[in-house]
C-alpha positions in Angstrom: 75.1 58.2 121.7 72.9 55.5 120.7 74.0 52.6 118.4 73.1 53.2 114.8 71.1 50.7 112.8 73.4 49.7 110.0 77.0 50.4 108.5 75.9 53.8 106.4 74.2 55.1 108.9 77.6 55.0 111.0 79.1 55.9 108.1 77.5 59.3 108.1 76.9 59.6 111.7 81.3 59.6 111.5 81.3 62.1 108.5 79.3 64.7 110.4 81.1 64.3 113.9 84.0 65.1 111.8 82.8 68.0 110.6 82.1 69.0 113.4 78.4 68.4 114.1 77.0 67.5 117.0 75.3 64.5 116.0 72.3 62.3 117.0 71.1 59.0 115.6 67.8 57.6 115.9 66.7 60.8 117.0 62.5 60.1 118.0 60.9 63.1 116.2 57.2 61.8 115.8 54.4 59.1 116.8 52.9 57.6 113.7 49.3 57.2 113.4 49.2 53.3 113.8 51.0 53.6 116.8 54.9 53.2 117.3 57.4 56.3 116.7 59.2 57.5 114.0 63.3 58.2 114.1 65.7 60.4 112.4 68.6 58.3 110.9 71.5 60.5 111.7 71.1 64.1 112.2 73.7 67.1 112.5 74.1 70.3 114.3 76.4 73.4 114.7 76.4 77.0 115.0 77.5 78.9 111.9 77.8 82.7 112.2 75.1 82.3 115.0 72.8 80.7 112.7 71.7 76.9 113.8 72.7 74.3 111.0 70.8 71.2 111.1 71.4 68.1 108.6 68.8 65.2 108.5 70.2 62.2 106.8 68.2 59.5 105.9 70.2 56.5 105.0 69.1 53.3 102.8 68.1 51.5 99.5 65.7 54.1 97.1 64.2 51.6 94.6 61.6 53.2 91.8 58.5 53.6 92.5 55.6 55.6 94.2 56.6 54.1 97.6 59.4 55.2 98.3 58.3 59.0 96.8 55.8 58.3 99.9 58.3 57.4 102.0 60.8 60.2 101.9 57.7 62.8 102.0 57.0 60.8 105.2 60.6 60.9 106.6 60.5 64.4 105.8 57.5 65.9 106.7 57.2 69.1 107.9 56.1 67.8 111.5 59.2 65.6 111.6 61.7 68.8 111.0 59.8 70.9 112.9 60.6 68.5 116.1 64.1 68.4 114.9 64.5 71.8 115.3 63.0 72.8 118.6 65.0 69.4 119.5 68.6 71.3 118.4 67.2 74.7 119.2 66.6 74.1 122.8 69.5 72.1 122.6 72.2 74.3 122.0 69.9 77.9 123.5 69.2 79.3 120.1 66.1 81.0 119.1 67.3 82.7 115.7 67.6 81.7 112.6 67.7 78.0 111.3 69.6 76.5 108.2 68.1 73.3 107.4 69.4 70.8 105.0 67.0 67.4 104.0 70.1 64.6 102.3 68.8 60.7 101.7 72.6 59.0 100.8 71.4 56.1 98.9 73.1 52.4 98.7 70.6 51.6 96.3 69.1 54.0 93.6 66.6 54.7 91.0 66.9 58.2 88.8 63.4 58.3 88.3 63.2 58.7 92.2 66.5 60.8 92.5 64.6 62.9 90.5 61.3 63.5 91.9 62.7 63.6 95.2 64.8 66.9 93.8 61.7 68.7 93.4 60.5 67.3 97.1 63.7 70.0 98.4 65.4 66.5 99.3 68.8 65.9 98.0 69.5 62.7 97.0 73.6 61.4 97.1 74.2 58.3 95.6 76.8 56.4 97.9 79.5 56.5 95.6 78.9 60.2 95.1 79.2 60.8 98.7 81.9 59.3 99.2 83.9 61.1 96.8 82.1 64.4 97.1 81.7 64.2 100.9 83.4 62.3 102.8 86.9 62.5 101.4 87.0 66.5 101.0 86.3 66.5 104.6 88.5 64.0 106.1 91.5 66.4 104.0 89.8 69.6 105.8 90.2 68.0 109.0 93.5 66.9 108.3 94.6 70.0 107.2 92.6 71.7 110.1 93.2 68.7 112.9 92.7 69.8 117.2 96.5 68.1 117.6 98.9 67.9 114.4 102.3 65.3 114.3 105.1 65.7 116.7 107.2 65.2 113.9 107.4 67.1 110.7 106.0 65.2 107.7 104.0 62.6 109.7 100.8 61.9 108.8 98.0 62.4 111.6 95.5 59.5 111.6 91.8 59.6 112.3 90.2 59.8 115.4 89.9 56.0 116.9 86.3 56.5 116.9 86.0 56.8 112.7 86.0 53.0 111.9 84.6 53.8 108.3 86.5 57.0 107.7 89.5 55.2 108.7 88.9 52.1 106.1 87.8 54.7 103.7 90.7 56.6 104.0 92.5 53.8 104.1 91.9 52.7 100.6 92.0 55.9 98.9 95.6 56.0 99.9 96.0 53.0 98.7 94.6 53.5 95.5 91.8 51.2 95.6 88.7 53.7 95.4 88.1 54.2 91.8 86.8 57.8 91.5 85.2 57.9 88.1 
């Protein structure tokens, strides 16, 4: 897998692995007109009742304005998740259905851009919100739900090595020190 370009992309390239996604970053998915090529940020896959889910996460700052409406249309555009698609379809051998989800998790935000962008089909997650409403639920489903549980009654099963953020994340909501309001 290739290296991801900054902390919350890893961030969400770990949530999905652990939810079971096959996941890609920097997936190429288009050649833009001035030249070069445009990437996915992190994007997920699985089978669910023999119907391909796909995720496409983009991952960075949203400030206001027109620009970054532009942007998202751009990082979205129809040709970009139609290349995502066969990509995963031929992939993993499926030709049926296709659930796709567009998500933009934001370190930065601007409502006036959260909400334009909901009426673009993109959902927006503040970082804070994904945390809480993401990433946590699901490291408790995989714990409850974990490939090898404790030896030892009571023990608590860690992370997979791999999950550097989910383990620091985890980390300090056991601790206490995420404030979840």
């Amino acid at each position: 897998m290739p290296f991801t370009s900054n902390w919350l992309e890893e961030l969400v390239a770990e949530w999905l692995q652990l939810d079971g996604y096959c996941v890609e970053v920097g997936l190429p998915v288009s050649v833009m007109k001035v030249g070069g090529r445009f990437e996915a940020d992190v994007v997920g896959a699985k089978v669910l009742n023999n119907e391909l889910q796909i995720r496409h996460i983009e991952c960075d700052q949203l400030p206001s304005g027109e620009q970054s409406i532009k942007s998202l249309q751009n990082k979205f555009s129809d040709r970009n998740r139609s290349s995502i698609e066969e990509y995963f379809k031929q992939r993993f051998g499926i030709v049926g259905k296709v659930n796709y989800d567009k998500l933009y998790v934001a370190s930065y935000w601007s409502r006036p851009v959260i909400e334009k962008a909901g009426k673009l089909g993109i959902i927006i997650i503040t970082l804070p919100d994904f945390i809480v409403n993401e990433v946590l639920p699901t490291i408790h489903k995989w714990r409850d739900n974990a490939p090898q549980q404790p030896r030892t009654r009571g023990k608590h099963i860690t992370l997979p090595q791999s999950c550097w953020f989910l383990q620091l994340i985890d980390y300090l909501h056991n601790r206490g020190l995420l404030n979840q309001s």
